[in-house]
N, C-alpha and C positions, 0 to 999 in steps of 0.2 A: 315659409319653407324655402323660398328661390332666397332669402337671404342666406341659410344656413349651407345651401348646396354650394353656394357662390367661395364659401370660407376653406379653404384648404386643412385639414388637420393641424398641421404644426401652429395654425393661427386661433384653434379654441382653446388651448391652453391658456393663453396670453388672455384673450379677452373672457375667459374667466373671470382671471384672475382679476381686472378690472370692476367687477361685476359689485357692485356692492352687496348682495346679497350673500357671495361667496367672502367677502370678507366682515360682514356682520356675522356670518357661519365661521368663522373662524378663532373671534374671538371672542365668541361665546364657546367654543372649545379650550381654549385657554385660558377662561376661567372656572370651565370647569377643573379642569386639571390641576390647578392653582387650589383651587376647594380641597378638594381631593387631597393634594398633599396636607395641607396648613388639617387638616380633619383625622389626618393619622398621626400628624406630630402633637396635637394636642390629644390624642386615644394614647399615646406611646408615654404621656407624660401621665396621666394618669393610670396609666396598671403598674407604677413602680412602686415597690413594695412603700410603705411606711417606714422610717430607722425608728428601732428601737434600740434600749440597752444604753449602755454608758458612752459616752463620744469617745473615744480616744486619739488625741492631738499626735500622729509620729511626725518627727523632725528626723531626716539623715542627716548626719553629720560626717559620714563619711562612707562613699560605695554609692550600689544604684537600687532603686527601688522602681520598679515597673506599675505599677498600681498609679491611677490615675488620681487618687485622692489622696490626702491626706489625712484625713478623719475617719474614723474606723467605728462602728457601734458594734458592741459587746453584748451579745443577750446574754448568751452561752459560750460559746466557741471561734476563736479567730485562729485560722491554721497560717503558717508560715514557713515560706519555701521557695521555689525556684520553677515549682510548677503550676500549669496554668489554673489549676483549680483553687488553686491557696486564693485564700483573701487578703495576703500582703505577700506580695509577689517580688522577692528582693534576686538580683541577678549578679554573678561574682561566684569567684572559686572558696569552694568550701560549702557552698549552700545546695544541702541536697534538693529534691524534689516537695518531699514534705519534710519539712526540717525542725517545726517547735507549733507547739499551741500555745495559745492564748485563753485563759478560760478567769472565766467569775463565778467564784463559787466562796459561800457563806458571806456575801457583801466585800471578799476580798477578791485582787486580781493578781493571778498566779499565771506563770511560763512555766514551760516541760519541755525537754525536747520527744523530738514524734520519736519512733523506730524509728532510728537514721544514727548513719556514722558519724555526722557530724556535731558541732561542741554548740553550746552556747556560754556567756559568760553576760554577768548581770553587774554591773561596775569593777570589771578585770577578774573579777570572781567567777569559776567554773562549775557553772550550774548542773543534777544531775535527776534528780526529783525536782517537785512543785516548788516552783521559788515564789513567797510573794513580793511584787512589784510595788514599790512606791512610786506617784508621780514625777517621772525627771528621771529615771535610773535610766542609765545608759546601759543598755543592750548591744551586745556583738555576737552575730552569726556570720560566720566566713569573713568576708573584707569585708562587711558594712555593719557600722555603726549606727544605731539610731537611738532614739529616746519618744516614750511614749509620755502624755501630759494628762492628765486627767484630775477631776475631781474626787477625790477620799472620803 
């Protein structure tokens, strides 16, 4: 006890910190936390859904696309737009909000545009109903060009 009286305050900090026990407590805190993390990025990788559905390869060839992928899976429905809910999220004047779908139906893959003022054109051709898609067709919504790839 006449050791610790002898110690002024600003001086227990310091020899804490010294203290080997305080620093074997410390980095057993830092890995737990280290756990911790690396234990939610491996939880986060497995609750992502499974892809189903057809891949589909887009290439732009011209304009921007905000979607961080390029491969798209088809089960049913791929919406296309400017908004953040769209599943190909293309950014440029002329591209509404929801601006076209994407859909597979009877083993073919067909484009529409959504409700929207906006056009689509399917190799310079202006689409108005369900267009079917061959692999390679070049596609134009607003300023951006693309072409989707896929197996037939």
């Amino acid at each position: 006890m006449e050791f610790l009286s002898s110690i002024s305050v600003n001086e227990l900090p310091e020899l804490i910190k010294n203290d080997v026990r305080y620093q074997i407590a410390v980095g057993v805190l830092i890995a737990i936390i280290l756990l911790i993390i690396v234990l939610i990025a491996v939880l986060a990788r497995k609750s992502k859904k499974p892809r189903v559905g057809v891949p589909l390869k887009m290439t732009v060839l011209k304009g921007v696309c905000r979607t961080k992928t390029d491969v798209f899976y088809l089960d049913e429905r791929l919406s296309i737009g400017c908004g953040k809910k769209c599943d190909i999220r293309l950014e440029g004047d002329g591209i509404d909000e929801l601006h076209a779908y994407i859909v597979r139906k009877d083993g073919r893959i067909l484009v529409q545009e959504a409700e929207s003022a906006g056009r689509i054109y399917v190799e310079g051709m202006r689409i108005q109903n369900w267009n079917p898609l061959r692999s390679g067709n070049v596609i134009s919504i607003g300023n951006v060009d693309f072409h989707l790839t896929f197996e037939e």
